[in-house]
N, C-alpha and C positions, 0 to 999 in steps of 0.2 A: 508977270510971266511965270514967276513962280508956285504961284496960284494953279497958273494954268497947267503948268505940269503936275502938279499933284494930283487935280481932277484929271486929266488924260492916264496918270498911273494908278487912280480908283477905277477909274472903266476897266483898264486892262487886267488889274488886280479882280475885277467882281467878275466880270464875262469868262474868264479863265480858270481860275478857281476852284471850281466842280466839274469842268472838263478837262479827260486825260490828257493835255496838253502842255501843262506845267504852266501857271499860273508865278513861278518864283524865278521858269526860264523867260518867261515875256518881261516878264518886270526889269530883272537884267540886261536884255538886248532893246526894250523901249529907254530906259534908263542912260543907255549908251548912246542910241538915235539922237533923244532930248540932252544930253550934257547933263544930264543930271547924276552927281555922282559923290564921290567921299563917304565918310563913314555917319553923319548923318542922314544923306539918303539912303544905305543900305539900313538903316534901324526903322527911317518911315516904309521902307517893301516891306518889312518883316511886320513892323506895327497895323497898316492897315491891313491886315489880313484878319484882324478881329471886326474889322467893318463888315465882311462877308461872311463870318460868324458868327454876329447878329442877325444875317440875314436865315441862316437858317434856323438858330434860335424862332426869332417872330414865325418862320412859314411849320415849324413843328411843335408850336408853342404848347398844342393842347396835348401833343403827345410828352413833351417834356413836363409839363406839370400835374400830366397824371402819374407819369413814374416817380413825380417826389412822393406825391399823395399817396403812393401806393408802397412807396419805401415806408413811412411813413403809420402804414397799414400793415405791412407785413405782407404784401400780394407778392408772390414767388414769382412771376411774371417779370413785374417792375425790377425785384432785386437780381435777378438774374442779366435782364438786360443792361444795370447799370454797372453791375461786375464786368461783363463782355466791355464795356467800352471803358473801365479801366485800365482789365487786364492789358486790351491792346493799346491804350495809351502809356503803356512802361517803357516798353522797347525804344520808342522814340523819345522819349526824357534819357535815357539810361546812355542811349550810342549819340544823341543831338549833344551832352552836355562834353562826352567822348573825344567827341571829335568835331563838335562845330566850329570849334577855331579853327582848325586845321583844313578843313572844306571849303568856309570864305576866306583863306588865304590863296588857295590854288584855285576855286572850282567859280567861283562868281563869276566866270568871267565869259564874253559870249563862243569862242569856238568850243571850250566843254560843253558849255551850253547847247550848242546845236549837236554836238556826237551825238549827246544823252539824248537828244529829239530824234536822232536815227534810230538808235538802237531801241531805244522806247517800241517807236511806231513799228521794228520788226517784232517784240513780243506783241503788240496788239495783236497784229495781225495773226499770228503762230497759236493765241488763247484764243482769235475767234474761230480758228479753223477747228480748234479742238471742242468748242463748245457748239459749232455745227455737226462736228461728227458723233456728239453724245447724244443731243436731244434733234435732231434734224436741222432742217429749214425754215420750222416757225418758229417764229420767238414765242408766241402765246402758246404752243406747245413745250414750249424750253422751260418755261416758268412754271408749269406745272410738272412736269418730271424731274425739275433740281432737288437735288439732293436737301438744300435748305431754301425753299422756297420764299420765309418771309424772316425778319432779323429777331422775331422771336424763338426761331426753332435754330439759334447760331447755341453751340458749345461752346466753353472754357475754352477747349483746344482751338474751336473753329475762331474764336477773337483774338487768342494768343498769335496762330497763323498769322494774321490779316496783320495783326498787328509786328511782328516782326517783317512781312511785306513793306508796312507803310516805310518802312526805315531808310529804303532802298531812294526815298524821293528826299534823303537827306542830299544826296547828289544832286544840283540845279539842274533843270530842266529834264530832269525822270518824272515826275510830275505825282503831287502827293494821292491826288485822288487818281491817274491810273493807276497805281500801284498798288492800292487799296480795291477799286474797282473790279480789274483784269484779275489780279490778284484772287480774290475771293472769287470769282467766276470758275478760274480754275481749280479750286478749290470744293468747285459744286453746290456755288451759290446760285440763284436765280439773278439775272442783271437788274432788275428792280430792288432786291435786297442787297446785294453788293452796292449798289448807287445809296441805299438810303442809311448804309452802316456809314461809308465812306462819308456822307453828312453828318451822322451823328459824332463819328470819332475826330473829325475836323475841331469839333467845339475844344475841346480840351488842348490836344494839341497844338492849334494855330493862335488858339488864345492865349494857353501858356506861354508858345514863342514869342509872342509881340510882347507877353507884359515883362516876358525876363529878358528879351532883347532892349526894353526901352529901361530898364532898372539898371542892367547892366554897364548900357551907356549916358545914363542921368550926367554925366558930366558933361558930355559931351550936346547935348543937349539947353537950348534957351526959352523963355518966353515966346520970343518973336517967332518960333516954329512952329508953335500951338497950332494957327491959323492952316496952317500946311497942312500938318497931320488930321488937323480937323475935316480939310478938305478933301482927302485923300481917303478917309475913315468912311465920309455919308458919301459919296460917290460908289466906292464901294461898296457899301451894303445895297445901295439903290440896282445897280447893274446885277449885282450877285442875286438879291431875290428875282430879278426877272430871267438871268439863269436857270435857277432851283426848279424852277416851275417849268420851263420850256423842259430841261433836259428831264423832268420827270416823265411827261408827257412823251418825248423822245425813245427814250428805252424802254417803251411799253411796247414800240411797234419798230424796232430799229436795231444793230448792230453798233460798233465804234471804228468800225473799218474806215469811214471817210476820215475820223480823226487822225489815226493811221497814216493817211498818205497827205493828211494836212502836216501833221509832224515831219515826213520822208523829206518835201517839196520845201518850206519853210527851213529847216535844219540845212539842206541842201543850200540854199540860197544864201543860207550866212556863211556858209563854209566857201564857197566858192566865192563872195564878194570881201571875205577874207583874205584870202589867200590871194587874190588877185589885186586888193587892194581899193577895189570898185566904193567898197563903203569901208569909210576908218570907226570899227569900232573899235569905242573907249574902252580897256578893261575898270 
């Protein structure tokens, strides 16, 4: 059984993920559903989230080992773009180390979890309206009048931005890629380049979390968990790449508005079977 929970919190972990819907607020309220709980299962949410960090790894492989290659070379291109995804990996080391204690003592737990999914899905909604009234009604026309069309024309400034945005999904259920996403959109990114930064700056981030989240709690931690995490790990990467790849194909011809009122509808639902008592979640 415990197997099996692990593989049901890799699905929710990979399919969630890369969509603004908070991938660390599902894990939470599936967490709660399944009884799955205490401070080792909070270390495997946070651990396998390098399972779908892999997955983007593998799906941008050729582009990640041309930027070593070209580090490497000296190609301005390569070094600028892996500045960009440092610079905006700071902010979240700097306020995660701040104040992550103090977040999972209050914020794990599912009715923040659903506010955050309210008020989430009202910013989606409030940056898509803004980013129909700059470039119209077509998204293939939006893409080509953004201001930074593809993530090689991103500035210092413009990764610095995105990167203090991402901070905001320090909060559960803000969701790390809308906020990176939406974030740079408003910002006058293109939704394909805001999608494919929000992949790239994952790697650092999500991976740093899981390895200093699982160092940190090494005590707490045994052998006999290996197989869990293990399960949780290739689950997730498996679901996450088939993610990556849909939602690419997605934002070429689509908005994030239906996420929006997936967030409204879902938030709503735990709030109300909350407060009513209909479902006892666990914090």
């Amino acid at each position: 059984m415990l197997l099996l929970k692990a593989a049901v919190m890799g699905v929710v972990e990979g399919l969630t993920e890369f969509l603004p819907i908070s991938s660390t607020g599902h894990l939470i309220l599936a967490g709660s559903l399944l009884n799955f709980g205490g401070e080792t299962a909070k270390v495997f949410e946070i651990a396998i989230q390098t399972g779908a960090m892999f997955a983007v790894i593998w799906e941008y492989r050729q582009r990640l080992l041309g930027t070593v290659r070209g580090l490497g070379s000296g190609d301005p291109v390569a070094r600028r773009f892996a500045l960009n995804v440092v610079v905006a990996f700071i902010p979240a080391v700097v306020l995660g180390l701040a104040l992550g204690k103090t977040i999972k003592a209050h914020l794990f737990k599912p009715v923040p979890v659903a506010m955050a999914f309210i008020v989430g899905a009202l910013l989606i909604l409030w940056i898509e309206r803004i980013h129909r009234a700059r470039y119209g009604q077509s998204d293939t026309e939006g893409e080509r009048l953004a201001r930074v069309e593809t993530v090689d024309q991103m500035s210092g400034l413009d990764a610095l931005k995105v990167g203090l945005l991402q901070c905001l999904a320090l909060i559960p259920g803000t969701s790390r890629s809308g906020a990176t996403i939406m974030g740079a959109m408003l910002l006058g990114f293109s939704r394909k380049a805001a999608t494919e930064f929000s992949f790239y700056l994952g790697i650092p981030t999500l991976m740093g979390a899981g390895a200093y989240s699982v160092w940190k709690q090494r005590d707490a931690l045994y052998l006999h968990d290996l197989p869990m995490f293990a399960v949780g790990t290739v689950v997730a990467f498996a679901s996450a790449l088939l993610c990556i790849r849909w939602l690419i194909r997605y934002v070429s011809t689509h908005d994030f508005v239906p996420f929006a009122w997936y967030r409204l509808v879902f938030g709503a639902i735990v709030l109300v079977t909350a407060y009513t008592g209909w479902v006892e979640w666990v914090d």
